[in-house]
N, C-alpha and C positions, 0 to 999 in steps of 0.2 A: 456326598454327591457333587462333581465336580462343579453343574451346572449352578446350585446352589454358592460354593467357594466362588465361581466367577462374579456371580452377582454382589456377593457381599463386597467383595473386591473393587466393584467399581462404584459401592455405593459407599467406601471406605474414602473413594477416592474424591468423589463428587462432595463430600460430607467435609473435606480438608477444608474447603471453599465455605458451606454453611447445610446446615441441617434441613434436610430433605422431611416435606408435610409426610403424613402418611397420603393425601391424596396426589402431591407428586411421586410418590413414589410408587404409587398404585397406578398411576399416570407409565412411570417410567419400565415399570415390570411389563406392560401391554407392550410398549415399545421395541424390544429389545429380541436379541435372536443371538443364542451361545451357541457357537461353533467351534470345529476345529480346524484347523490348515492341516494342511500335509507338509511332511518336508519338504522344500523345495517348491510349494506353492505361489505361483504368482496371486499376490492379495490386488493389487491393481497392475493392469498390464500400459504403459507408454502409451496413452491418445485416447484410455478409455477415459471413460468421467466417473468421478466419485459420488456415490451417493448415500455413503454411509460412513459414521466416525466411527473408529472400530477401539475398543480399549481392548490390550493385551493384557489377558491375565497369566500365560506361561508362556515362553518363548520367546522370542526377538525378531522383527524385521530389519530390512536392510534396502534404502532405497537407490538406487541404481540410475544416472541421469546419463544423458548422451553429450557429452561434452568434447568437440575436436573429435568428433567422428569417433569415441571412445566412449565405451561403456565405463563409467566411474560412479565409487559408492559416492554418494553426500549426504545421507541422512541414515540415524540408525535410531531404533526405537526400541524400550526394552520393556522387559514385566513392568505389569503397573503405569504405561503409556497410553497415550491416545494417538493416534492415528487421524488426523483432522487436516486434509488436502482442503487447503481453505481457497485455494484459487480454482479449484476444479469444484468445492462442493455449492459456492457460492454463487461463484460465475461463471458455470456451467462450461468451462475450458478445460479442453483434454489435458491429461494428468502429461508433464514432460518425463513423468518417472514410471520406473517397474519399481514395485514394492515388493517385494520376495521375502518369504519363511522361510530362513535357510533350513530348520529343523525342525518344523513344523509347532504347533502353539495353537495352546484356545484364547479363543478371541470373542468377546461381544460386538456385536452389530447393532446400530442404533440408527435409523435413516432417517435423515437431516429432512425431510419434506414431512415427515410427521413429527420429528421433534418441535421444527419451526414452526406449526399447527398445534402444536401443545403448548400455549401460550404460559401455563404455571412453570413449565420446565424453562421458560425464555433465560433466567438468570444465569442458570448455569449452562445454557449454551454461550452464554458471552464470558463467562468465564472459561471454558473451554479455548475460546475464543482468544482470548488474555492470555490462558498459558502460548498456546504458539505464537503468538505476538511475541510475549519475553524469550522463547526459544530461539528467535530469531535474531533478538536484539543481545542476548547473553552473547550467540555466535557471534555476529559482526566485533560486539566488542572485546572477544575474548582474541579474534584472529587478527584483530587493530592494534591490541597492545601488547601482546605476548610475542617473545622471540620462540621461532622452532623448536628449540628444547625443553618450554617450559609448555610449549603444547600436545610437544609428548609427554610428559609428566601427566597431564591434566585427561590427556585421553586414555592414559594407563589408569588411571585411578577412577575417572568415571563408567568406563567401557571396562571393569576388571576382571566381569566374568564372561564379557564374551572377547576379551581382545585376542585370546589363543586361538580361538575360530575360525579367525580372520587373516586372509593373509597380508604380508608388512605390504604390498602394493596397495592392498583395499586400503591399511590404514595410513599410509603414504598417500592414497586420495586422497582419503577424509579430510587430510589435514592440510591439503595444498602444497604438499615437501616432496623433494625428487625421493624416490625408492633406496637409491643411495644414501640422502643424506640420513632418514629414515635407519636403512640399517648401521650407520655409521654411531649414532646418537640413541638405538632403543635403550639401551642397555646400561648404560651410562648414569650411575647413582645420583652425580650432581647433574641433575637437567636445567639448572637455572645460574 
């Protein structure tokens, strides 16, 4: 049952961090809501507010921000992710992104106003918490010290099963490099 597979999945993932009581976890099974997206579904739309962490158990999002009057990807999330808009879920501030399914994906739903009321489950909401902190700070330093070629190396190899997906503009985004230089450099054995 695939509902079952989701669950285990996210208690695989929560478990990476430290082993869940039986009464958090009986705690967490109350909490929670498995879904699917559609392909092409918006998961959050630009100005709405989050109110729920969502962990991907099949498929991948793709967040989309408005930069220079341009729609551009800047975040991408894959199986086995969370989903945790910590400026919109926290502080109640419109999301500046679209979240989009480009191919649709199940996803668990977990809403941060009873998690935060579920005082046993507090550790691993800050460990949640912890990972997009390091998410942030892996990117900054990864885009501080790395030359262009060695960040397409790094995006090909972590994005490997969705970078065909995508087109070289989106990953030309991603990665802050003109499209040119992008298609000049994908290809290119020695990227460093």
């Amino acid at each position: 049952m695939e509902h079952s597979g989701s669950y285990q999945k996210l208690i695989k993932h929560l478990e990476s961090y430290r082993r869940l009581t039986e009464s958090q976890e009986n705690i967490l099974r109350q909490l929670i809501t498995v879904k699917y997206c559609s392909p092409k579904e918006v998961y959050l739309e630009r100005g709405g507010i989050a109110k729920h962490i969502c962990f991907i158990h099949t498929g991948y999002a793709l967040g989309y921000e408005h930069i220079d009057k341009e729609l551009r990807l800047s975040r991408i999330w894959q199986a086995d992710q969370m989903i945790l808009k910590t400026e919109s879920l926290l502080a109640f501030q419109r999301s500046e992104m679209d979240i989009i399914f480009p191919e649709g994906g199940n996803i668990i739903e977990i809403p941060v106003e009873h998690l935060l009321q579920a005082t046993e489950l507090t550790p691993f909401f800050h460990y949640l918490l912890l990972q997009e902190l390091k998410y942030y700070q892996q990117q900054e330093n990864l885009f501080r010290l790395k030359n262009s070629r060695a960040l397409i190396r790094w995006f090909h190899h972590r994005y490997a099963d969705i970078r065909f997906k995508l087109t070289d503009l989106q990953i030309a985004q991603f990665l802050g490099i003109t499209l040119r230089w992008y298609n000049q450099n994908k290809n290119n054995p020695i990227l460093e």
